[in-house]
C-alpha positions in Angstrom: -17.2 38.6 -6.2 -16.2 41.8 -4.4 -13.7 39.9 -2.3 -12.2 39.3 -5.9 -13.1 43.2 -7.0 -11.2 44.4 -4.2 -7.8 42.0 -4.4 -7.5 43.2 -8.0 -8.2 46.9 -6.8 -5.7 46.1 -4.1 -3.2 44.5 -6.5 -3.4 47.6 -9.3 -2.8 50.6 -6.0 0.7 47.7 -5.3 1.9 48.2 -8.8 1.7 51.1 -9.2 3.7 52.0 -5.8 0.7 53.2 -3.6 1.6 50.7 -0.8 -0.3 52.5 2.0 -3.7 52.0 0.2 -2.8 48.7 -1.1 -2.1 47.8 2.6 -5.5 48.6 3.8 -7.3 47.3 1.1 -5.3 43.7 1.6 -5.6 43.9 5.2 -9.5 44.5 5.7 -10.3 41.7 3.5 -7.3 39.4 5.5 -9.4 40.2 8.6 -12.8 39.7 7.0 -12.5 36.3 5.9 -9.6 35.4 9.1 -12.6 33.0 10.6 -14.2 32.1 7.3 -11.7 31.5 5.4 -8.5 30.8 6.2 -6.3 30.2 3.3 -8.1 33.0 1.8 -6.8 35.2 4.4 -3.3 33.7 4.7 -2.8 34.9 0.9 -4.2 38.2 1.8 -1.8 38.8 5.2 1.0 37.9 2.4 0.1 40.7 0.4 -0.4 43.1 3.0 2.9 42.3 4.2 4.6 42.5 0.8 3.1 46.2 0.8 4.6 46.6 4.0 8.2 45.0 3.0 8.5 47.4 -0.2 7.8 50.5 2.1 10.6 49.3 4.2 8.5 48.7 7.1 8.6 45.5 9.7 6.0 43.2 8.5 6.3 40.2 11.2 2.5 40.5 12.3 0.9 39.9 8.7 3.5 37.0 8.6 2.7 35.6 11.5 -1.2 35.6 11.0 -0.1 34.2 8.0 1.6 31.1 8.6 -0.8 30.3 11.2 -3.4 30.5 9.4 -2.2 28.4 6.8 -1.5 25.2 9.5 -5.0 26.0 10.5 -6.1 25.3 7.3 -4.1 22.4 6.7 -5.6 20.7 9.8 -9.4 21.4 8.6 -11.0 17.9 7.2 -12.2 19.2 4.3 -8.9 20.9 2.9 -7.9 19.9 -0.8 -3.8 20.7 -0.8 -2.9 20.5 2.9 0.8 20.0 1.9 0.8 23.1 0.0 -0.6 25.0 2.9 2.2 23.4 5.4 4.8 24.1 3.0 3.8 27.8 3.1 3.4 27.9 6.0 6.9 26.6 6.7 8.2 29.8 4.3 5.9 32.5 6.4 8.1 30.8 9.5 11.7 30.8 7.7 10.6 34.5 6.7 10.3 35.0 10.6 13.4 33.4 11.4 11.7 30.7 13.1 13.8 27.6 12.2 12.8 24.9 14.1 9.2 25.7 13.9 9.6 26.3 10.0 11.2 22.6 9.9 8.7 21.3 12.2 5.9 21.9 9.7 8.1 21.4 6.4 8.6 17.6 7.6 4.9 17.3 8.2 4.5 18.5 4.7 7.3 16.0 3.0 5.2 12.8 5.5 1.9 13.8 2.8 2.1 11.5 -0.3 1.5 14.3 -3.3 -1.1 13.6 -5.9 0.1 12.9 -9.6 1.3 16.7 -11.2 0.4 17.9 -14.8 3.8 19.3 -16.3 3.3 22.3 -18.3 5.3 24.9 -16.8 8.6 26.0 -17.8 12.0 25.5 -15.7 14.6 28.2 -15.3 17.9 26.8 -14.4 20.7 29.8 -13.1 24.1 28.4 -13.2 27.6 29.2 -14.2 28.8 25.6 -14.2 27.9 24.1 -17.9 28.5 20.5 -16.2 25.9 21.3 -14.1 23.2 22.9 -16.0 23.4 19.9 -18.5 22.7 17.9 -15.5 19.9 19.7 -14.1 18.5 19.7 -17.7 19.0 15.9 -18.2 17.2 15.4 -14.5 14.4 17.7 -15.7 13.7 16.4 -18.7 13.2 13.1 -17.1 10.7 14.2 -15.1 8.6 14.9 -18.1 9.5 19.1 -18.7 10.4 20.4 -21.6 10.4 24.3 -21.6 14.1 24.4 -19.9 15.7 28.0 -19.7 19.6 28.3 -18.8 21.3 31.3 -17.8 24.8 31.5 -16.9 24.5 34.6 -14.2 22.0 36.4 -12.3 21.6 39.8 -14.8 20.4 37.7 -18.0 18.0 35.3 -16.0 16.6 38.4 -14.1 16.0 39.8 -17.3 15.0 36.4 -19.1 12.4 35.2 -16.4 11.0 38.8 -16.8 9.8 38.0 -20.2 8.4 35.1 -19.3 6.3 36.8 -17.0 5.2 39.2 -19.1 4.3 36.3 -21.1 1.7 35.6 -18.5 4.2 31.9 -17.5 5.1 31.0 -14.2 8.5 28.7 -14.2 10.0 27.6 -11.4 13.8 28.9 -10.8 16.5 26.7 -9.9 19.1 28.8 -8.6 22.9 28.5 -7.9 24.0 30.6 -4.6 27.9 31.7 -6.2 27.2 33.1 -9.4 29.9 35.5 -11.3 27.6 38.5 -10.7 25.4 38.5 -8.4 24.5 36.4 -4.9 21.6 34.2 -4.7 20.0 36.4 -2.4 20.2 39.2 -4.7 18.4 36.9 -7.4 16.1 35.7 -5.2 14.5 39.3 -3.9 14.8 40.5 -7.8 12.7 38.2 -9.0 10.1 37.5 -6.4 9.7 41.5 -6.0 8.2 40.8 -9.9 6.2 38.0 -9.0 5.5 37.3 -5.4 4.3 33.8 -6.2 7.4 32.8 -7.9 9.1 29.4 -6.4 12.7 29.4 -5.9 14.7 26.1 -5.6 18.3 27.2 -4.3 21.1 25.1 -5.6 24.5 25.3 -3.3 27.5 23.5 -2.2 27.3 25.6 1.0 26.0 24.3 4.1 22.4 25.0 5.2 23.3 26.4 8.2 25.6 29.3 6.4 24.5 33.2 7.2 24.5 33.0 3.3 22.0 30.7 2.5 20.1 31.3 5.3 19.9 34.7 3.9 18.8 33.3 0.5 15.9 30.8 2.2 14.4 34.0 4.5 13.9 36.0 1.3 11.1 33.5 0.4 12.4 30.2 -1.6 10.7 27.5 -1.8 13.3 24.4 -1.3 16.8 23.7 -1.1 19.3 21.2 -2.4 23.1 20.9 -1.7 25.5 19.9 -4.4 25.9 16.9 -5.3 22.5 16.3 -5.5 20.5 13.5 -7.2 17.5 13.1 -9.2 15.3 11.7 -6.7 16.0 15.0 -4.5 15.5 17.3 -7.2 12.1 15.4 -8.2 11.1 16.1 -3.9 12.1 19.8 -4.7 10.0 20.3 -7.7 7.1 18.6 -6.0 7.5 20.8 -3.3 7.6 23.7 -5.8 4.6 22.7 -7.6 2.4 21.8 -5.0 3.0 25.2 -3.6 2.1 26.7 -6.7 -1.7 24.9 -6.8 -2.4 26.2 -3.7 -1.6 29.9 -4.6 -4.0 29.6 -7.5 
């Protein structure tokens, strides 16, 4: 109970812009519970580093302790979502820059057979081509979703996935790297500086290997997919998207 007392305390001082006592309050409970409790403090380094990150400040340390904590959870017997934890630990990695470890531990994660998901959250689709959104949306609705938000550039979905947060939802974005507005990346650290636990499924005809999308990954998405793309690697993406989801909660 105060572990929970003090995140929430914590959580208040990083809204309202008093990073420095956020940052303390996140790390001494990260450290508390390192040994215990290691997804506990995984989430915790996270949010000491996002405290960090919005001061402007390097915040490699927290995400390091963090992803390794995460695999060290994933590898305790009595874990309930060990893909989850490998697939965030795979982000803390791309975060570092640390590709062929981040890849290492995302293929672990795609080996684990995931458990049957309930569908009940919305999906935001960001894309300029109509062709493409109405394929997305086709895909999506086959896979059993039926709160589907389009956008056709990167200002309205900002603003439209806002009110969805206010309205305590938690979609997940599927987002187009050449928008007529705004870059991917741009989207991407937008709306994950409103909700940290937001998951991010980038949609591009670029290469993986492009400065651009690596940008776009290392600002914290969860999955990628190169046009064209089918439904059976959108329906991976999602799973991906959601898994990582239940294990923030």
């Amino acid at each position: 109970m105060a572990i929970k007392i003090n995140c929430e305390i914590a959580l208040t001082h990083l809204k309202n812009k008093q990073f420095i006592t956020a940052y303390n309050l996140f790390l001494d409970q990260a450290e508390s519970l390192k040994k215990s409790e290691h997804l506990k403090s995984a989430l915790l380094y996270m949010l000491a580093s996002e405290c960090k990150k919005r001061q402007g400040k390097d915040f490699e340390n927290e995400i390091k302790e963090a992803g390794n904590l995460f695999v060290k959870y994933s590898k305790l017997e009595n874990s309930e979502n060990v893909k989850g934890a490998l697939l965030c630990a795979s982000k803390c990695y791309l975060l570092l820059g640390e590709f062929d470890k981040a890849k290492d531990v995302y293929q672990k994660a795609k080996m684990i057979i995931p458990t049957n998901i309930q569908v009940t959250r919305p999906i935001v689709i960001i894309d300029d081509s109509k062709s493409i959104a109405m394929k997305l949306q086709s895909y999506i609705e086959k896979l059993g979703y039926s709160e589907i938000h389009i956008f056709e550039n990167g200002k309205d979905a900002v603003k439209g996935c806002k009110k969805l947060f206010s309205a305590n939802k938690f979609p997940i974005v599927l987002l187009d790297m050449g928008l007529p507005d705004l870059e991917g990346d741009v989207v991407a650290t937008k709306l994950l500086k409103d909700n940290l636990q937001l998951q991010i499924i980038v949609i591009t005809a670029d290469e993986k290997n492009t400065s651009r999308v690596n940008k776009t990954i290392s600002s914290g998405v969860s999955a990628f997919i190169q046009k064209p793309f089918t439904l059976d690697e959108l329906k991976k993406s999602i799973e991906i998207a959601e898994s990582e989801y239940s294990l923030l909660q």
